[in-house]
N, C-alpha and C positions, 0 to 999 in steps of 0.2 A: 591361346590354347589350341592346341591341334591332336585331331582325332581320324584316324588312321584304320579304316576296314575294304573289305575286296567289295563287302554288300550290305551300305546299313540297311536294318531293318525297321526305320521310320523318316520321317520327314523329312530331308537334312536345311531344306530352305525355313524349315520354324526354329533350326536349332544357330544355322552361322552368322554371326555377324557381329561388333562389341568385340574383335580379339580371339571369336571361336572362329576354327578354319575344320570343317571336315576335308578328308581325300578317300575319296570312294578308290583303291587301288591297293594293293596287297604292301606289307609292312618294307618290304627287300624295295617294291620299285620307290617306294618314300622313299627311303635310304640313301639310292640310287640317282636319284634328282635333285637328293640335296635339299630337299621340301621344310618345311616349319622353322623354329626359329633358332637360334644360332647356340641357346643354353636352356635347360628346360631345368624347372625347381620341384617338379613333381612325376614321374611318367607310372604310366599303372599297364603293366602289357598282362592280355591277357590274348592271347593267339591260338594258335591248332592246336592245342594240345599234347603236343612232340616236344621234346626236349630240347632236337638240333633245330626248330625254328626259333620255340621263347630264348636257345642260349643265343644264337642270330640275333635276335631283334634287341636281346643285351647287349651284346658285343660292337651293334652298331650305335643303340641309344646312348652307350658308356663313350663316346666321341662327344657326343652334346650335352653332359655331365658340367657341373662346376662341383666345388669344394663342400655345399652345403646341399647337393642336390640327394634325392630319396627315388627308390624304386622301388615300385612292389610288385609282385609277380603273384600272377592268380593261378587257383590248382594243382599246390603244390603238394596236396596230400590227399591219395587216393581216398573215397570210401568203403573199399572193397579190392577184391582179387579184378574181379571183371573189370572195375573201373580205369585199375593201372595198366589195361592192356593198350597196345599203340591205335586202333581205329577205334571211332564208336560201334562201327557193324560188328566187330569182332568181340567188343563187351558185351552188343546185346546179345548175340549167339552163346556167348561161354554162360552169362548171364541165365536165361534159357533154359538150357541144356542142364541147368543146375538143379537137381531134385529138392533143393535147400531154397529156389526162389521163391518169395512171398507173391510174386506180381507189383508189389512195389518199386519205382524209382527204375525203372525198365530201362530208360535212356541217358540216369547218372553217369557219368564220364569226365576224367578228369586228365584221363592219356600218361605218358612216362615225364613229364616234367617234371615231377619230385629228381632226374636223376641232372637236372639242372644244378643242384646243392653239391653235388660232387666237383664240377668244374669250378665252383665260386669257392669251395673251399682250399682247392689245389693250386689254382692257377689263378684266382681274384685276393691275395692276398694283403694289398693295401683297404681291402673292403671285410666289412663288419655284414653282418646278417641276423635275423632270429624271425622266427613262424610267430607268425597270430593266430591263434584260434576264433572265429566269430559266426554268430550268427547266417550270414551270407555266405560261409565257406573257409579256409584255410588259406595263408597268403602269406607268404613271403617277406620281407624287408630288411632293402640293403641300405646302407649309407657308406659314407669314407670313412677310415681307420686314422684320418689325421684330426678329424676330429673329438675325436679320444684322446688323441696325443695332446693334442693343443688344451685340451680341457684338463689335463695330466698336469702338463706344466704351469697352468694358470694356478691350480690349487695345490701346488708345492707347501702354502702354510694350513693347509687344510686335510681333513683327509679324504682321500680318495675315492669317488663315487664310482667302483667296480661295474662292469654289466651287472645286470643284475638278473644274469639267467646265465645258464650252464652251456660253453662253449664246446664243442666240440673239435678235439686233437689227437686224429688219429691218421695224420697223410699217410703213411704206408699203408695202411689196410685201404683205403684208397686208388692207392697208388697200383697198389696190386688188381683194383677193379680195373683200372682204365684199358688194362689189355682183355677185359672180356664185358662189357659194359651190359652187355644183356644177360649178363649175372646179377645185376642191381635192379631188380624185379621185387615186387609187392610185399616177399615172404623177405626178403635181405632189409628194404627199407622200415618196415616193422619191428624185425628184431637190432635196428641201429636206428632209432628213433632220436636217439640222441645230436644226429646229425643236423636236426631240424633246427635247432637252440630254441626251443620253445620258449614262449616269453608272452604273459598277459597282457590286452593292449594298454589297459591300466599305467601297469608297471614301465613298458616300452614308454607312453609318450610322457611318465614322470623322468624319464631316464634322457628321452630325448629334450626338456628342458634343462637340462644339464648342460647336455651338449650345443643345443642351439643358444641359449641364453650366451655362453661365452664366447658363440661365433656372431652374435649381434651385438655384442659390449663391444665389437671393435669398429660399427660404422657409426 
């Protein structure tokens, strides 16, 4: 296991040892060193809260990816107007400034990483995706689209265990963001909520014995 921050914020000598590796150093210089280990089966990024670094530290994680590996990506759906803004200073200001503030949740922040879902759906298209909704927050999860396939073809005399949440197919409207991306703002991702593929964690991990069950019948 390796864990990858600029500053943790506890012990790290009570936490490494057993296969744990902390790296006290920003996610780009990991990357860059070629640090931790050669396939990972699980990665959970939760980073600055900007889109172009969580799409980054995707773009470099999907290198150390195998067939059955899972990603989940944290804060992907704002709580608010102020929350989707790109700094925390700048939510808690807009925040503020808001005659509708309760005084509550003053430092909620989630940044523009929701516009992360527009590149995975454009341009990650061997990969599957769908939102959890949970207690701790809103989160992401991607796997590979061959394992769909492969689980397709294995129940050829069966029938076919569909996602079982609603996909989202709409690349041109999309496609038409990418030349103004700071059009995909709070008020855009709410009224296209659809994009998320929302999906109960329930239903996701009866869905993901589907799919893993027929990628472990083969070792």
């Amino acid at each position: 296991m390796d864990g990858v921050d600029p500053r943790f914020l506890f012990d790290v000598n009570q936490v490494v040892g057993e296969g744990r590796h902390l790296h006290e150093m920003t996610s780009d210089q990991f990357f860059l060193k070629n640090l931790g280990v050669e396939k990972y089966d699980l990665v959970f990024i939760d980073g600055l809260h900007t889109y172009d670094q969580t799409y980054r530290d995707f773009c470099n994680v999907s290198l150390r990816l195998h067939s059955r590996s899972v990603v989940v990506v944290d804060d992907v759906l704002p709580c608010d107007q102020h929350s989707a803004l790109r700094t925390q200073d700048e939510c808690i200001a807009s925040r503020t400034a808001d005659a509708n503030f309760d005084g509550k949740n003053l430092r909620a922040w989630h940044g523009d990483v929701f516009r992360l879902l527009v590149f995975l759906n454009l341009f990650h298209t061997s990969l599957c995706y769908a939102t959890v909704p949970g207690d701790e927050g809103v989160q992401t999860v991607i796997w590979s689209r061959a394992l769909e396939v492969e689980a397709r073809m294995r129940q050829q005399q069966e029938p076919w265990t569909h996602p079982p949440f609603s996909v989202f197919d709409r690349p041109q409207l999309l496609l038409k963001k990418m030349w103004n991306l700071k059009s995909v703002d709070y008020g855009w991702i709410m009224k296209h909520k659809k994009l998320y593929n929302f999906c109960s964690e329930s239903i996701l991990l009866d869905y993901f014995n589907v799919l893993f069950a027929d990628a472990q019948s083969r070792n």
